[in-house]
N, C-alpha and C positions, 0 to 999 in steps of 0.2 A: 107574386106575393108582395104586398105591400105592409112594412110596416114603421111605426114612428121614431123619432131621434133615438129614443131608448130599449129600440127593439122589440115592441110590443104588436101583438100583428093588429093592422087595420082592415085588409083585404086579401082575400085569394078568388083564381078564376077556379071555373068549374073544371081546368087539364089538372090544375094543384090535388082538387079531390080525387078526380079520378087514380092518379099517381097513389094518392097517401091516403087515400080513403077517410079523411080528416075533413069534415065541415068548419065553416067560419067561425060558428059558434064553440066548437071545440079549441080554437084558435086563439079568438078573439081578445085583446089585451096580455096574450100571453108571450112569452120569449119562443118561437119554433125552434131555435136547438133545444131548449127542456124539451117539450115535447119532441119531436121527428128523432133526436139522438140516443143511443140505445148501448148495448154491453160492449160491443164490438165496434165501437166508433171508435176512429184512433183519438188517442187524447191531444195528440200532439197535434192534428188537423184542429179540433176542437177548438182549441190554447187558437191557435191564429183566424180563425174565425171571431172569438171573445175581444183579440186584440186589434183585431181592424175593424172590428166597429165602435171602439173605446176611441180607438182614434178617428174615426170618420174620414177610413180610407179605404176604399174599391180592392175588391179582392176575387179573386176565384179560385177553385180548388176543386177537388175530388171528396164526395163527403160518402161515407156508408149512412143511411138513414134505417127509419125503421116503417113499415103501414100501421094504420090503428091496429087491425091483425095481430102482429108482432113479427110482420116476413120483412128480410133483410132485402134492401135495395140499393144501390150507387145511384149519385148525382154528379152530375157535374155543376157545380152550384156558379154563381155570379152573382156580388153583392155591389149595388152601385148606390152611394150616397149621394142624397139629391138635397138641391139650398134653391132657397126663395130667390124673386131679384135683388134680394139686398145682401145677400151673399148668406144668408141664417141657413146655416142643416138642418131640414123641418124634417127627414122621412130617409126611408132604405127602400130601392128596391132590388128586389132577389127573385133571379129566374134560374129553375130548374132544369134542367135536361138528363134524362134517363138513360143511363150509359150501364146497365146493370148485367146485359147480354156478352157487352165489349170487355167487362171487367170480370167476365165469367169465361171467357173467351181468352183474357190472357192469363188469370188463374191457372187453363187449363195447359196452357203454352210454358208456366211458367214449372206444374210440378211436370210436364213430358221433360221441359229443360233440364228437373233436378236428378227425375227416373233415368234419361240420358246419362247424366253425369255420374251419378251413381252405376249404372251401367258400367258405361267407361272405365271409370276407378276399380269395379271389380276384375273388367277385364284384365286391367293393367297388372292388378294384386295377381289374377289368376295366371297371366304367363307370367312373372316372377316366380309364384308359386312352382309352377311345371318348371321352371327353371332350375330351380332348387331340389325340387322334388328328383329330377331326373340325374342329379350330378352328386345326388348320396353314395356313397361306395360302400356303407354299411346298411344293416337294420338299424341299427342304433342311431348312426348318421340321420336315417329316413325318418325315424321314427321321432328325432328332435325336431327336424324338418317340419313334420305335421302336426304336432303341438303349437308351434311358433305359427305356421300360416292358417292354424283350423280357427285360431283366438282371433289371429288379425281379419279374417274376412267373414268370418259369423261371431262376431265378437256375445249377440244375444246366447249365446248357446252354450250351454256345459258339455262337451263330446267326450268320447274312447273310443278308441280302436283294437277291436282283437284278430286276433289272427289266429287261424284251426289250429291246436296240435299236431303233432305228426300223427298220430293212433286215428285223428278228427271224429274222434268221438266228443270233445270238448274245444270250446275256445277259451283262450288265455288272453287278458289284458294285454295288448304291446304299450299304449301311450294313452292318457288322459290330460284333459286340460279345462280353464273355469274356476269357480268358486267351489264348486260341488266336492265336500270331504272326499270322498271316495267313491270308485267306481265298483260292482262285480266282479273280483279279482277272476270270477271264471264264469262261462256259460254255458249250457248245453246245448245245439243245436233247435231240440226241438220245444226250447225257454223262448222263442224268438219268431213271431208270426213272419218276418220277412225272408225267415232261413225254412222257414215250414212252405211258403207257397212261392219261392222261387224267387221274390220280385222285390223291390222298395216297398217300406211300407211307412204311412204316419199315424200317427194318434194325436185327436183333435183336431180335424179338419176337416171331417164327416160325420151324418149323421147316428150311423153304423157300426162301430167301431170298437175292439176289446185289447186294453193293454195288453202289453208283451210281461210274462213271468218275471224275466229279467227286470225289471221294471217294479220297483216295490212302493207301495203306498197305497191306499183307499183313493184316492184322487189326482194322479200324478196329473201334471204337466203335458205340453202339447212335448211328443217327441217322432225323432226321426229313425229308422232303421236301414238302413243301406247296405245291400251286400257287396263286398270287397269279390271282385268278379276278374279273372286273369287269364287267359287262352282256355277259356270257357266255363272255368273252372273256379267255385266257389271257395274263396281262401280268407274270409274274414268279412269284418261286418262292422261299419263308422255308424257309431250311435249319438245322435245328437238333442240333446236335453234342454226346453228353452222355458225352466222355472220364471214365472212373473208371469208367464201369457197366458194364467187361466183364465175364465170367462171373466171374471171380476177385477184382473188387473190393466187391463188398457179397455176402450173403446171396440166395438167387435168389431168395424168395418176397418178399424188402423191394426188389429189384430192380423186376423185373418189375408189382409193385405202383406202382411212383414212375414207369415208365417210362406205362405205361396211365393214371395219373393226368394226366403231362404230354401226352399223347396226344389227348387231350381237350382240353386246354386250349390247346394249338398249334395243331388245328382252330379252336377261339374266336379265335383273335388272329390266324390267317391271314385271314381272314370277315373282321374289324375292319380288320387292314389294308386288306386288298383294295377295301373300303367307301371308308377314306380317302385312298386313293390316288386312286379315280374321283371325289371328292370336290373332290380336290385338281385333278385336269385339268381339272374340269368348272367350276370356279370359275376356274381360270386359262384356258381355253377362252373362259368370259364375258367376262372383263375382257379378254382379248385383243380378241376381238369387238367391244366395247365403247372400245376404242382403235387402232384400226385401221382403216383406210379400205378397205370392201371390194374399191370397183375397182382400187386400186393397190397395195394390201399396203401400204403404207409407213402411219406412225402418221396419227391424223387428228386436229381442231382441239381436241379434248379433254384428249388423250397429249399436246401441246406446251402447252397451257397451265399443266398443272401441272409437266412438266418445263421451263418456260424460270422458273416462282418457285423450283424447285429449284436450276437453276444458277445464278440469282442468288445465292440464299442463301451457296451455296459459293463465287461470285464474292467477292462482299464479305469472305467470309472469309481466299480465299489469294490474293485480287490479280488471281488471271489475267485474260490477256483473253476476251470472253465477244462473240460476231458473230451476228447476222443474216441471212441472205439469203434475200430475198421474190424470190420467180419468178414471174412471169405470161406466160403460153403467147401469142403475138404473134398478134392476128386468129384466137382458136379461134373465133366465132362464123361466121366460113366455112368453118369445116371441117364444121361442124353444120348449115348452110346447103346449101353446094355438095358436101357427101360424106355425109350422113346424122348420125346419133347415133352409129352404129355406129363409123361414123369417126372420130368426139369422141374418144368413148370409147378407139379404138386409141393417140388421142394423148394421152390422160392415162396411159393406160399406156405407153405408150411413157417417158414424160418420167415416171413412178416409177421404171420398172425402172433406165432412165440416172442414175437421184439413187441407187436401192440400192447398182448396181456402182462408181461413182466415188467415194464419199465414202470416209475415214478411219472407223475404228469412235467417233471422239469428236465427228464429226458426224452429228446425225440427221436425216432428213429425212421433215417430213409434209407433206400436202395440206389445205389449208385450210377447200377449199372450192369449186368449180367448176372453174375454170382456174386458180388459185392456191394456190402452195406456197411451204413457208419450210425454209431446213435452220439448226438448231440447233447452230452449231460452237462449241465446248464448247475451251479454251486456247487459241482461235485469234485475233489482231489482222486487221485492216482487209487490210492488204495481202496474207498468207496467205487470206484469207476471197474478195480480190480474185482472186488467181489460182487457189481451188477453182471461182470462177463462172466462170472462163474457161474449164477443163478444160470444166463440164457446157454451157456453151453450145455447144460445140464439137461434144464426143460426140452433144448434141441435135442440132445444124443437119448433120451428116457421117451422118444415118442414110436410109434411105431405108424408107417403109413403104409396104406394099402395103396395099391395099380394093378390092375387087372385081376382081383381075385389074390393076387400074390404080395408077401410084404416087401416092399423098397429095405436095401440097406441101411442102418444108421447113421442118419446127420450130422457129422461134427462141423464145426467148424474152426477157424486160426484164425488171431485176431492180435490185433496192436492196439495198445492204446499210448496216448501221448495226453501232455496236461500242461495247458497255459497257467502261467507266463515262463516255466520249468523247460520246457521244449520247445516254446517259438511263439511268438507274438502274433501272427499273423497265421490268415487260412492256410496259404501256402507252407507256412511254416509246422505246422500243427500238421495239418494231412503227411509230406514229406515224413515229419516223426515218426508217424502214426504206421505210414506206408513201411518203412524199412524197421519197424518192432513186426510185423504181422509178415516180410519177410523174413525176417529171424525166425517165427514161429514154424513157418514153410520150412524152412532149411533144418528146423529143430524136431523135424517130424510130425508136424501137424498136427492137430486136436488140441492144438493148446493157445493161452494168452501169453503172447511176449508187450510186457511196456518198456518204452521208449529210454535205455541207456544203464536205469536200476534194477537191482534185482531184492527178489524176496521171496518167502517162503514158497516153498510148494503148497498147492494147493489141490487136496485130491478128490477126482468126480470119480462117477458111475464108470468101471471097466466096459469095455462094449466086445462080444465075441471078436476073437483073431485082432483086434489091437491092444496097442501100449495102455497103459492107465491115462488117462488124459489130465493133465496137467497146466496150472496157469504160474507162469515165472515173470518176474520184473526181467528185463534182459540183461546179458551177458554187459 
């Protein structure tokens, strides 16, 4: 292409038309950037193109053009100002080269480079994630966990997580997260086409396709449903909500691309959860285990030892009163004698389940150790702690159990109680109290409450055939 000082075209070959599908005549006297330049040209290339030929200096660049058409091309352009022999700038000439393929070519190098990187990044988010995920020690822990990483790595999405009841007749909300007011505080299994046919499911990604119940609106949004999947076993369900992406709010092919990418990635993080979730019961599973006394369900010498230096700690700090009460089962070694083990056994549990149903939620009670248990009454003084052991001796001595067709002897038990900061500052100290009030009781005849050093009224239970009246005293 040839044209004059002032950029007006004088000539093109027949490679120029073929390129740009532009005649001379379409040209001719005109500027070719008004013409060839179009929506998508950068302006900034433009700007230096304008400005070196204002100045009548040689340039080359990278231009986006357009065809008469209207189809997008690259150039690789060359502008060389040309002067007479007397040095006068009469003319420009500018040669083309079609680099349209090469510039399509690194386009596609350059979004694999960004898909790469994006990639990457999620990977990285994703083992942080699993990181976190797996070093939760609660539900609660977890379940902050998965609020916080479900926003950072599908940041497009408004999700919840529910988790089945125990009955799993219903799912219950655990965690939500997003802009979206509120989630379905609950769901029914079969509200949920992904809990109905086994598998992941989406909406708005197919041609086919019927909203979940769950799911309210005439037109909802593209969404995901994931089932929460753990040693086989279907325990919850990651719903993820991505308001904006109906047909009408992005481009369909930048749509449908973001939606399949998250796709993918919701599968990853359903898995992860799922993992930390059985993670999480299987480790609170153990330590339950591991603090619990199997025959009786109630906690065992373990779970009390470290909860009575807890409530000390808190003792000392807000005053309250902080109680004792050691139980021992009256003459269990004839129950193991004259009715079996079998028998023992009915009477320890017997005398758990009476300590679960009777106590206040701020007393706890474990088993020590053979025939001996302590409950941990947590703001309780001497004389509250005095009339909880009345209640449970009573409930014990007023039950009747069966073994073999035939009824077991009645239950009593002897018991001490002791009460911080009055009787000792420490476990050691308190149990010791505690220990030699409930030896008192032994030595005073059994069936009864001795506390630790004071004494107080009599307190009188249910007679039981061929014993004493049973009795609870402050000690000698």
């Amino acid at each position: 292409m040839v044209t004059d000082s002032l950029r007006r075209t004088l000539w093109i070959n027949p490679a120029f038309s073929a390129l740009t599908g532009y005649q001379l005549e379409d040209l001719l006297g005109k500027d070719p950037g008004e013409v060839l330049q179009g929506r998508d040209t950068d302006p900034d290339t433009a700007e230096r193109i304008r400005e070196a030929t204002h100045h009548r200096q040689e340039l080359r660049c990278e231009v986006q053009n357009y065809t008469r058409s209207g189809t997008a091309y690259w150039v690789d352009l060359r502008i060389v100002p040309v002067h007479d022999d007397t040095g006068r700038h009469t003319h420009y000439v500018s040669t083309l080269r079609d680099i349209t393929e090469r510039k399509s070519l690194e386009d596609q190098n350059e979004e694999m480079r960004q898909a790469e990187a994006m990639r990457q990044d999620e990977r990285q988010l994703l083992a942080q994630t699993s990181e976190w995920l797996y070093s939760a020690r609660s539900s609660d822990e977890l379940m902050m966990v998965v609020r916080r990483a479900m926003h950072t790595l599908i940041p497009e999405a408004d999700g919840a997580l529910y988790v089945y009841a125990t009955a799993r007749d219903t799912l219950d909300l655990a965690a939500s997260w997003g802009s979206m007011p509120a989630f379905t505080p609950r769901i029914a299994p079969d509200d949920c086409w992904a809990l109905r046919r086994g598998r992941a499911y989406s909406y708005g990604m197919k041609a086919i396709e019927f909203p979940c119940d769950h799911v309210h609106g005439d037109a909802p949004p593209p969404f995901f449903c994931l089932p929460i999947i753990a040693h086989g076993e279907t325990i919850g369900l990651l719903h993820l909500r991505f308001d904006g992406f109906e047909e009408t709010g992005m481009l369909r092919h930048m749509r449908e691309g973001v939606l399949r990418n998250r796709w993918e990635l919701g599968l990853i993080c359903a898995e992860q959860i799922s993992l930390a979730i059985a993670n999480v019961r299987l480790r609170h599973e153990l330590h339950d285990r591991s603090v619990r006394d199997p025959l009786t369900g109630i906690w065992n010498r373990r779970w009390f030892l470290d909860a009575m230096q807890r409530a000390l700690r808190r003792n000392s700090t807000t005053g309250n009163a902080l109680s004792l009460i050691l139980l021992d089962v009256d003459h269990f070694k004839r129950f193991n004698d004259d009715h079996g083990h079998d028998a023992g056994d009915l009477v320890l549990q017997a005398v758990g389940e009476v300590l679960r149903d009777h106590l206040p939620e701020h007393c706890q009670p474990c088993r020590l150790g053979g025939e001996e248990f302590v409950i941990l009454c947590n703001d309780t003084d001497a004389d509250a702690a005095a009339a909880l052991a009345a209640r449970i001796a009573t409930a014990l001595s007023s039950q009747t159990l069966q073994h073999d067709r035939s009824a077991l002897p009645p239950v009593t038990v002897s018991g001490g109680i002791a009460t911080a900061p009055h009787h000792g500052q420490t476990a050691e100290g308190l149990l010791r109290a505690a220990d030699q009030a409930l030896y008192a009781a032994k030595n005073n005849g059994r069936n009864r409450i001795e506390c630790a050093r004071t004494q107080v009224e009599q307190i009188a239970t249910p007679a039981t055939p061929g014993s004493q009246n049973q009795s609870i005293q402050k000690g000698a």
